[in-house]
C-alpha positions as CSV (number, residue, x, y, z in Angstrom):
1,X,-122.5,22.4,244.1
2,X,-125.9,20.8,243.1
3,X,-125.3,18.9,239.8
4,X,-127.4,18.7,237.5
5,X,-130.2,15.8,238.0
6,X,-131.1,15.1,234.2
7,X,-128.0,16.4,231.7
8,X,-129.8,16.0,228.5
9,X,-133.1,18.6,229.4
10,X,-130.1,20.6,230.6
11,X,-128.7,20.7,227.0
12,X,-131.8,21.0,225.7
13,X,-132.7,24.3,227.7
14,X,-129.2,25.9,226.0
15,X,-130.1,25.2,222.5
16,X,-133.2,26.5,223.0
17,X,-132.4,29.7,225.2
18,X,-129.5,30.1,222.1
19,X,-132.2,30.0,219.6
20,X,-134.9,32.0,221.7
21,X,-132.2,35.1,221.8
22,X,-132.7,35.3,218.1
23,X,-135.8,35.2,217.4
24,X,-136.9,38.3,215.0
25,X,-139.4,39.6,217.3
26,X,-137.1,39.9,220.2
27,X,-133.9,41.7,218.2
28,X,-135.4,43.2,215.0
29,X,-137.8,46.1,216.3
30,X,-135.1,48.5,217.9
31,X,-133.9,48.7,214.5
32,X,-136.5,49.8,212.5
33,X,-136.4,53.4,211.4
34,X,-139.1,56.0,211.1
35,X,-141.4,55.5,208.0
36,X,-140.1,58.0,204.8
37,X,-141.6,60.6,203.4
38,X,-142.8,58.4,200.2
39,X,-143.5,54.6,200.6
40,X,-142.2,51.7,202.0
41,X,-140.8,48.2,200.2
42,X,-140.1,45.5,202.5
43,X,-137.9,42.5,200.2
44,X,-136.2,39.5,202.0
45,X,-135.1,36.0,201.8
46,X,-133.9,33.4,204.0
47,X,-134.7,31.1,206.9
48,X,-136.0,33.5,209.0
49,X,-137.4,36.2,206.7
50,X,-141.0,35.4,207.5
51,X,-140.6,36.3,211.7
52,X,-138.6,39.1,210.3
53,X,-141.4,40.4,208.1
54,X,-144.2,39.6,210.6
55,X,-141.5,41.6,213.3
56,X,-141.8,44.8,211.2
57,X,-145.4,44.4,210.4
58,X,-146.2,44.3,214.0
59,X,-143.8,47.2,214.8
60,X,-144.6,49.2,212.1
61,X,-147.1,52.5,212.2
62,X,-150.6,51.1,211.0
63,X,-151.1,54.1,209.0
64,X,-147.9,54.3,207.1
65,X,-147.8,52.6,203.5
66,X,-145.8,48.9,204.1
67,X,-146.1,46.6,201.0
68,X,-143.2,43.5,200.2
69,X,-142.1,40.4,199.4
70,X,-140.2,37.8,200.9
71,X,-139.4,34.4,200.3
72,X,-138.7,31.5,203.1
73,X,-137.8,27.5,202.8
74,X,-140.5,25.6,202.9
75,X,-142.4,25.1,205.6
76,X,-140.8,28.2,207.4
77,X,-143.8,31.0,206.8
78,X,-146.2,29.9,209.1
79,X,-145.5,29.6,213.1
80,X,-144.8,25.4,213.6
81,X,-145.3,24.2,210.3
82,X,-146.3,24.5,206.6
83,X,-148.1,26.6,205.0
84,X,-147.7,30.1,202.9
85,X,-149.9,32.0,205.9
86,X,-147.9,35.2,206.9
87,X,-148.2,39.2,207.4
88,X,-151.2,41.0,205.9
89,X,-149.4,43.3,204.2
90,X,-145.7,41.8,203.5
91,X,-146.4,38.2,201.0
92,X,-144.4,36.0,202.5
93,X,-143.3,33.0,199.7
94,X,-141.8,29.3,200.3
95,X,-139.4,27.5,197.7
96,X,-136.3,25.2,198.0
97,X,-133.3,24.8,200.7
98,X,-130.6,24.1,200.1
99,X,-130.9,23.4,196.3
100,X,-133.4,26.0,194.5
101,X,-136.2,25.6,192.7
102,X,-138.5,27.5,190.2
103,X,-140.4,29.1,192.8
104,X,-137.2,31.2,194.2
105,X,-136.6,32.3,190.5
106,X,-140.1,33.8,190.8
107,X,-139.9,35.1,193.9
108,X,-136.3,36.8,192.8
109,X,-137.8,38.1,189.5
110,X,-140.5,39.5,191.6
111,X,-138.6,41.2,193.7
112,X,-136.4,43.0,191.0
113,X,-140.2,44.3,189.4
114,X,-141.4,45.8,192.6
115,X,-137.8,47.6,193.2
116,X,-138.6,49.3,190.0
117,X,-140.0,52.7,189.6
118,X,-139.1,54.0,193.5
119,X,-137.9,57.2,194.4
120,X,-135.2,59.2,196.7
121,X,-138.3,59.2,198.8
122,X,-138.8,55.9,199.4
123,X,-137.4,53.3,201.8
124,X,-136.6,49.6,201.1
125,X,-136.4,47.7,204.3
126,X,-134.3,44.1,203.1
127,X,-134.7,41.8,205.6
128,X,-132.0,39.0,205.0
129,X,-131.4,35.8,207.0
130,X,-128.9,32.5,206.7
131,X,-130.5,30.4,203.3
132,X,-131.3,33.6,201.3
133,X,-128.4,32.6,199.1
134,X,-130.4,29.3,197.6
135,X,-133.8,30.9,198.1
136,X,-132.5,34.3,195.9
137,X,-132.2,31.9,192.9
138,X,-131.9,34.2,189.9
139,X,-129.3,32.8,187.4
140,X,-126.9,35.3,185.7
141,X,-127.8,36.2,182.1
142,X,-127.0,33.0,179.7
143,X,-127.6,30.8,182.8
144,X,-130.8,28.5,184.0
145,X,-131.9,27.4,187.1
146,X,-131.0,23.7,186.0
147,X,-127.4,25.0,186.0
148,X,-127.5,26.6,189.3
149,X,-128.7,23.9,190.8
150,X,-126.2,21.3,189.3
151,X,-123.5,24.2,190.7
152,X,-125.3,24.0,194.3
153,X,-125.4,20.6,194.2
154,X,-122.1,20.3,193.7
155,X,-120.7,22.5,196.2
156,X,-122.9,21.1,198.8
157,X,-120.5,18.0,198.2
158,X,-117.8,19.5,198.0
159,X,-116.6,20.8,201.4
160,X,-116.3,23.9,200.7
161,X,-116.6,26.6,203.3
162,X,-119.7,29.3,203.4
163,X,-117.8,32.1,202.0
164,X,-116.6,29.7,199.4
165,X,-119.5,28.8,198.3
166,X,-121.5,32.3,198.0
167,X,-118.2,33.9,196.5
168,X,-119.4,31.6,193.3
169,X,-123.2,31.8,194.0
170,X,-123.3,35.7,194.0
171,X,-121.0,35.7,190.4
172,X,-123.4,33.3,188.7
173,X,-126.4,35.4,189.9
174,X,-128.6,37.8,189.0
175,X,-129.5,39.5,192.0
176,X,-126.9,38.9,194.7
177,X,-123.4,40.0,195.6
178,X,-125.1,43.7,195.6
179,X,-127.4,43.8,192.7
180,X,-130.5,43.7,194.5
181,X,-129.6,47.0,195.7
182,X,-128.8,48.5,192.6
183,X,-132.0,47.5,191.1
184,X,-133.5,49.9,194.1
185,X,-132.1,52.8,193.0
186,X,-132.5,55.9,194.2
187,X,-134.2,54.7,197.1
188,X,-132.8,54.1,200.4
189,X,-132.0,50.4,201.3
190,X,-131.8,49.1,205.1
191,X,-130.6,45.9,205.6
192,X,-131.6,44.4,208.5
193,X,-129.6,41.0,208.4
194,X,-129.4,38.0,210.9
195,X,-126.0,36.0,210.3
196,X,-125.3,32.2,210.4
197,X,-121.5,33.1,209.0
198,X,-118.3,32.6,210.8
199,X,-117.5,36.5,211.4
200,X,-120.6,37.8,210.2
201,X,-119.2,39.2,207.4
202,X,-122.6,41.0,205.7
203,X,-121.0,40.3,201.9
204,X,-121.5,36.7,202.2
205,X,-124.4,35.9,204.5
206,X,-127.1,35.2,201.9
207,X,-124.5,35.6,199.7
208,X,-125.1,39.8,200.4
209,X,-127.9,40.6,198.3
210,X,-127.4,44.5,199.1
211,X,-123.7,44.5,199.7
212,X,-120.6,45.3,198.3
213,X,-118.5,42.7,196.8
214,X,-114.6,42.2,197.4
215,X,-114.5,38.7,196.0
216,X,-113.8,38.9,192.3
217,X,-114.2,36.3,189.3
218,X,-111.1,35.4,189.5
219,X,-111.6,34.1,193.3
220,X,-114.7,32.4,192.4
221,X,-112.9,30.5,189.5
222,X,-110.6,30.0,192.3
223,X,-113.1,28.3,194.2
224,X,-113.9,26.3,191.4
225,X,-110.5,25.1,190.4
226,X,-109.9,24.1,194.6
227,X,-112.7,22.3,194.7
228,X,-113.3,20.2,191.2
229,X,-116.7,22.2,189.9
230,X,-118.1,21.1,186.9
231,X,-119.5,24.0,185.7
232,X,-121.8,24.6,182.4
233,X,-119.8,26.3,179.6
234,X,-121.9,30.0,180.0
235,X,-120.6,30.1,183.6
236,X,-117.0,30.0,183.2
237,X,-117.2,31.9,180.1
238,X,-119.3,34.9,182.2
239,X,-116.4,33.9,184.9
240,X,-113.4,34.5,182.7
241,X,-114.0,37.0,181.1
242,X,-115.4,39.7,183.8
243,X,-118.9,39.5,182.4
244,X,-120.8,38.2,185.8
245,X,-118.4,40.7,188.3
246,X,-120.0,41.9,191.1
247,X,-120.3,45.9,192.5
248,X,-117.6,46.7,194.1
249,X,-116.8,49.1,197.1
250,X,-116.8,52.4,196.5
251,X,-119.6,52.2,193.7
252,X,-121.1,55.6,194.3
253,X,-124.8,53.5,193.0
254,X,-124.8,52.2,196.6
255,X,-124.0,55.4,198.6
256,X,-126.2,55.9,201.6
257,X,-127.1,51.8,202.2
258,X,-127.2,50.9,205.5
259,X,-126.6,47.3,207.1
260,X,-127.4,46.0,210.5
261,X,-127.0,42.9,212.2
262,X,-129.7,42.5,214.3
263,X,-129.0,39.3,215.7
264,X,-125.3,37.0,215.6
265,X,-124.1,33.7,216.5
266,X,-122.0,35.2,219.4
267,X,-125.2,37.0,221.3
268,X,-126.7,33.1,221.1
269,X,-123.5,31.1,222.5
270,X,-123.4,33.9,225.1
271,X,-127.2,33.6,226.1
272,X,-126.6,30.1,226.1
273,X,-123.7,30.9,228.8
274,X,-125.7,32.8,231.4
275,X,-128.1,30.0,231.3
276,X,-125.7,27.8,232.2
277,X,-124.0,30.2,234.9
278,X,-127.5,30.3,236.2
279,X,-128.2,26.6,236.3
280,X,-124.4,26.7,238.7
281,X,-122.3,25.3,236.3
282,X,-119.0,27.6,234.3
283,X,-119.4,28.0,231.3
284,X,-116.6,28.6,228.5
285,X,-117.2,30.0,225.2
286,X,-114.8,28.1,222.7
287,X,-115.4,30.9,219.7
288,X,-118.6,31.4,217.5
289,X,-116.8,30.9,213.8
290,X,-115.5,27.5,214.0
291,X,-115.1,26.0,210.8
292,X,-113.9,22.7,209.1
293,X,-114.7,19.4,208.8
294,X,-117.2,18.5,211.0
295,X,-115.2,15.1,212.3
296,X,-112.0,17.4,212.3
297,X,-113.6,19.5,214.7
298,X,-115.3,16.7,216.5
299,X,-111.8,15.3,217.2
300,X,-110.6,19.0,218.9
301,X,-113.6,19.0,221.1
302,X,-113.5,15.7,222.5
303,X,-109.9,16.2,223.1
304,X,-110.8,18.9,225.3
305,X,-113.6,17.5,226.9
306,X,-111.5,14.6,228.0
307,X,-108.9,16.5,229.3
308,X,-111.3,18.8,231.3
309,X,-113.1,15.2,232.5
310,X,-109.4,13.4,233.4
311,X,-106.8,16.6,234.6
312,X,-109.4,19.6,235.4
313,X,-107.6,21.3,232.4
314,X,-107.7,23.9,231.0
315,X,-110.9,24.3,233.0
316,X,-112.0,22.9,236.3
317,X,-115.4,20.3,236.2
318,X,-118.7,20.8,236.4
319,X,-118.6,23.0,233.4
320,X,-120.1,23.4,230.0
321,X,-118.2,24.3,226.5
322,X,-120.5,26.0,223.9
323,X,-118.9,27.3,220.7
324,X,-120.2,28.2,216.9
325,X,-120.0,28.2,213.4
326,X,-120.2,26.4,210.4
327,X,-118.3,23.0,210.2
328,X,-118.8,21.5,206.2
329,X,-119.2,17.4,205.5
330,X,-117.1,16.5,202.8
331,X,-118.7,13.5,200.7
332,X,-117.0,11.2,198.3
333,X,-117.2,11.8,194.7
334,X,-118.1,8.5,193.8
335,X,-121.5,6.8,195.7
336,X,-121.0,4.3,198.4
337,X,-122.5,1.2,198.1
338,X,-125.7,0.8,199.8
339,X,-128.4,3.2,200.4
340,X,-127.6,6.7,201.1
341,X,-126.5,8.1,204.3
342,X,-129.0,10.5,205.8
343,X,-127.6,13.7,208.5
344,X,-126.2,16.8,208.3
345,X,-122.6,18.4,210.1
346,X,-124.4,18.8,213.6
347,X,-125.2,14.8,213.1
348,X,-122.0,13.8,211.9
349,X,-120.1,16.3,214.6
350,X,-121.8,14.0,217.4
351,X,-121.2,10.5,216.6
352,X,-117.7,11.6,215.5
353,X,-117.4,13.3,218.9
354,X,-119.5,9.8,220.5
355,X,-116.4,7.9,218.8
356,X,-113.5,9.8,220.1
357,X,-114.8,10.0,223.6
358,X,-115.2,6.4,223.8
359,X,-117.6,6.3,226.5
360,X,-115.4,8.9,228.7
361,X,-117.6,8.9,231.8
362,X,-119.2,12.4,232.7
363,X,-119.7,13.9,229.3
364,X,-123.0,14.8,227.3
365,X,-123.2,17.1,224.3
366,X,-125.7,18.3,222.5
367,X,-124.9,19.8,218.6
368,X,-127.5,21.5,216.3
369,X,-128.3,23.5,213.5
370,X,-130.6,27.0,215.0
371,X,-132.6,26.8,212.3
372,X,-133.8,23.4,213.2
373,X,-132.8,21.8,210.5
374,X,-129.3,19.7,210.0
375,X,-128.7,19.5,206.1
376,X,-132.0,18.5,204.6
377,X,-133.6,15.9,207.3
378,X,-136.2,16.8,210.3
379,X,-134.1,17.0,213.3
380,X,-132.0,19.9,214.5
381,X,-129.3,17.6,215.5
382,X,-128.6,15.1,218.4
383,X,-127.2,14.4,221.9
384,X,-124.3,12.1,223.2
385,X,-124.1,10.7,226.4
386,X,-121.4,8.7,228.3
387,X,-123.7,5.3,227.4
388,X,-124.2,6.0,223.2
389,X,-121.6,3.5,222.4
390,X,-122.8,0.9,224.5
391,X,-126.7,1.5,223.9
392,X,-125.0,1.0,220.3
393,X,-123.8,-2.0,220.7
394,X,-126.5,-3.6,222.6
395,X,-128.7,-2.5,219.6
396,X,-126.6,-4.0,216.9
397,X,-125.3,-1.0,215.5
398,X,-122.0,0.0,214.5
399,X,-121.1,4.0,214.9
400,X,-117.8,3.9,212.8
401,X,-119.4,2.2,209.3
402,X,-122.5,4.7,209.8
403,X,-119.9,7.6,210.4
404,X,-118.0,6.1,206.9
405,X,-121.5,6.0,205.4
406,X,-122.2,9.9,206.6
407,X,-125.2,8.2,207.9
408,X,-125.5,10.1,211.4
409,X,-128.8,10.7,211.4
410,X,-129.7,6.8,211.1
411,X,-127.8,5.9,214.1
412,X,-129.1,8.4,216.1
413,X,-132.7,8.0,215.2
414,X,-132.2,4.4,215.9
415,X,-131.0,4.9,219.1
416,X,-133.8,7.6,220.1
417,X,-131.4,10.6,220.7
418,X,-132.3,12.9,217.8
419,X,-133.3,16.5,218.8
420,X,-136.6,17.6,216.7
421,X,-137.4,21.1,217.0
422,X,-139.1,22.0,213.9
423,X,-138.7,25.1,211.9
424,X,-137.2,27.5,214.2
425,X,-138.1,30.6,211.8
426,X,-134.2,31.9,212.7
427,X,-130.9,31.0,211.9
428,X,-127.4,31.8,213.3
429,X,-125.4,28.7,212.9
430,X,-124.6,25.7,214.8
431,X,-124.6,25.3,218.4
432,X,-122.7,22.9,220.3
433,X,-122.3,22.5,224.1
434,X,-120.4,19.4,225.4
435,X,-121.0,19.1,229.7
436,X,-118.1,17.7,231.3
437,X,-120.0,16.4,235.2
C-alpha cells in the first residue's frame, strides 16, 4: 500500500469533503415542497441559514410568491466573508455568536410580525441550522437582552452540555422551544433543519424554534442548580413558577408541522470515510455524538491511536479514526492570572491529544469545528503531528501551562499549524480524524 506522501493535506481534504457534504445547496433542494395555494414565508436562523435561504431561492419556482427573513452570525451571509449581501427575495440579517446582541432581538421580533396574519393556505418554510439558539435572542416577558446574555455567558463557562444549555435558553425565551411555530398559526410550518447536536434531536438544535418541548422548568432549574447559574430574579421566578413553560407534545396548535433533517453530522464523518477508503487507507468511524470535556476525550483518543500505532489493535495500521460531536471546555470560575487564553474545544482537544501522545511516531490529527469557527476565534481548528512537541520546545513554548491557561489557539498559531477556513456557511459539529501511518 502507497502511503500517504504529505499527512496533513490528507487531513485537510477530510475536513473539507466532511464540510462540502453539507453544504445547503447540495442537501436542502430534494426537500423542498411544492409552492401552496396562498403564499410563502421563509424564517431562519443559524450558521448556515443564509446558504439555506439562497438553496431555496435558487430552487424555488420564479413565479411563485417567496418573501422571508433570516438571521446569520456575522460575517456568514455573504459567500467568503462579511457583509449583509444575500437572496433577492429572502433578507438575510447578521448579529452575534455565541453571546447575542440587539440585532437578533430585532431580527426575532421581526420574525414573530411577519408570521402574523397567515392563513391555512399559506406555507412557512423555517430553515434552522446549529447557532440559531443565540441568534433567536428574544427574552421571555419580564426579561432583557442584558440578562440573556449574562445567562449565555455564563453557560458558555460553565461546561455544560448542548442540550443543557438550550433546555434553559428555550425557557427564558420568547420564541423558541416551539413558539415560533405557534406564532404561525394556521399556517403550515416545514422545518428544514441541519444539526450540529449529538443525536440530532430536532427539540434542541437551535434550541427547536418550531418543536415540541419535553424538557420542563423544572429541568432547566435543574440545569441551573448543576451548574452554579446566577440568574436575574425575573428568570427563576418565570422558572418556578411555570410561567416561561414551553409547548408540549401533543399540543393540537402544532398539528400538521413537519421537520426534516436535511443534512447530520453522521452523513459528514461518513463522507469523510469514503474519502479516505479512496485515498487506500481503512477508515473507522468512532461515533458522531461524542460528548464531554474536550481533554477527557482527548485522553480516549490518543489512547487508541497509540494502541492502533504500538499492537495493530483494535484496528490494523494505515488507518484513519474520524468521529463527532460536541466536546464542552470547562473554565475556572475565578480568572487566571495573565492575559486570557484564546481557542475553542477543537483547539484544546488537539494539544490535549499532542500531550498524551507524547510524540508517538506515526500519528497526525486534525480536529475542527464545520462551521469554521472554534469558539469565537478565526480558525476552524488545528493539526498535530508526531514533531508538535518538539517544534514546541525548540520554540520556547510550553504545551501543558497553555493547555492550563485554555490557551490552545496561541500555541498553535505560534507554531503555524492552525487550520483557517473561514465561514463555512454550514454547521454539523466537530470533526476529528486522528491517522495512525
Amino acid at each position: 500500500m502507497t502511503l500517504p506522501a504529505d499527512p496533513r493535506a490528507l487531513l485537510r481534504h477530510l475536513f473539507d469533503v466532511a464540510v462540502a457534504r453539507a453544504q445547503p445547496a447540495q442537501v436542502l433542494p430534494a426537500h423542498l415542497p411544492a409552492p401552496p395555494r396562498g403564499r410563502t414565508l421563509v424564517l431562519g436562523a443559524g450558521k448556515a441559514a443564509a446558504a439555506m435561504a439562497a438553496a431555496v431561492e435558487a430552487a424555488w419556482p420564479a413565479g411563485a410568491p417567496l418573501s422571508g427573513l433570516v438571521v446569520t452570525r456575522y460575517g456568514h451571509a455573504a459567500e467568503g466573508g462579511a457583509g449583509s449581501s444575500g437572496p433577492a427575495r429572502i433578507e438575510v440579517v447578521e448579529a452575534a455568536h455565541p453571546v447575542p446582541d440587539a440585532a437578533g432581538e430585532r431580527a426575532s421580533r421581526r420574525m414573530l410580525a411577519l408570521a402574523s396574519g397567515l392563513s391555512a393556505d399559506d406555507l412557512v418554510l423555517c430553515l434552522i441550522s446549529g447557532g440559531g439558539s443565540a441568534l433567536l435572542s428574544l427574552p421571555a416577558p419580564g426579561l432583557t437582552l442584558a440578562d440573556k446574555q449574562a445567562v449565555n455567558r455564563a453557560l458558555l463557562a460553565s461546561g455544560a452540555a448542548i442540550d443543557e444549555m438550550n433546555c434553559l435558553r428555550k425557557h427564558l425565551s420568547g420564541i423558541k422551544g416551539g413558539r415560533l411555530a405557534l406564532a404561525c398559526a394556521p399556517a403550515r410550518v416545514l422545518t428544514l433543519a441541519i444539526s450540529d447536536v449529538p443525536g440530532d434531536d430536532p427539540a434542541v438544535i437551535a434550541s427547536g424554534p418550531t418543536v415540541a418541548d419535553r424538557g420542563t422548568c423544572a429541568d432547566a432549574l435543574a440545569v441551573v442548580e448543576r451548574h452554579r447559574i446566577v440568574l436575574p430574579p425575573a428568570a427563576l421566578d418565570g422558572l418556578r413558577s411555570g410561567a416561561f413553560e414551553t409547548p408540549k407534545p401533543g399540543d393540537r396548535r402544532l398539528d400538521g408541522h413537519e421537520l426534516r433533517v436535511v443534512a447530520a453530522p453522521r452523513q459528514s464523518l461518513l463522507a469523510a470515510a469514503e474519502a479516505a477508503r479512496a485515498a487506500g487507507l481503512a477508515a473507522h468511524v468512532l461515533g458522531d455524538d461524542i460528548e464531554g470535556e474536550s481533554r477527557d476525550v482527548a485522553r480516549v483518543h490518543a489512547a487508541l491511536a497509540r494502541s492502533v500505532a504500538r499492537h495493530g489493535d483494535p484496528f490494523a495500521r494505515p488507518c484513519v479514526l474520524i468521529s463527532g460531536g460536541e466536546t464542552t471546555v470547562t473554565l475556572p470560575a475565578a480568572p487566571l492570572p495573565g492575559p486570557p487564553g484564546r481557542g475553542g474545544r477543537a483547539s484544546e482537544f488537539l494539544l490535549a491529544a499532542a500531550l498524551d501522545l507524547a510524540g508517538t511516531p506515526g500519528i497526525w490529527a486534525l480536529a475542527a469545528d464545520t462551521d469554521g469557527i472554534d469558539g469565537v476565534e478565526d480558525n476552524a481548528g488545528a493539526l498535530i503531528a508526531p514533531d508538535t512537541l518538539a517544534r514546541a520546545a525548540a520554540a520556547g513554548l510550553a504545551p501543558r501551562e497553555f493547555l492550563r491557561r485554555h490557551d490552545a489557539y496561541g500555541f498553535f498559531d505560534a507554531l503555524g499549524d492552525l487550520v483557517v477556513t473561514g465561514p463555512t456557511r454550514t454547521n454539523v459539529n466537530d470533526f476529528r480524524a486522528l491517522l495512525i501511518l
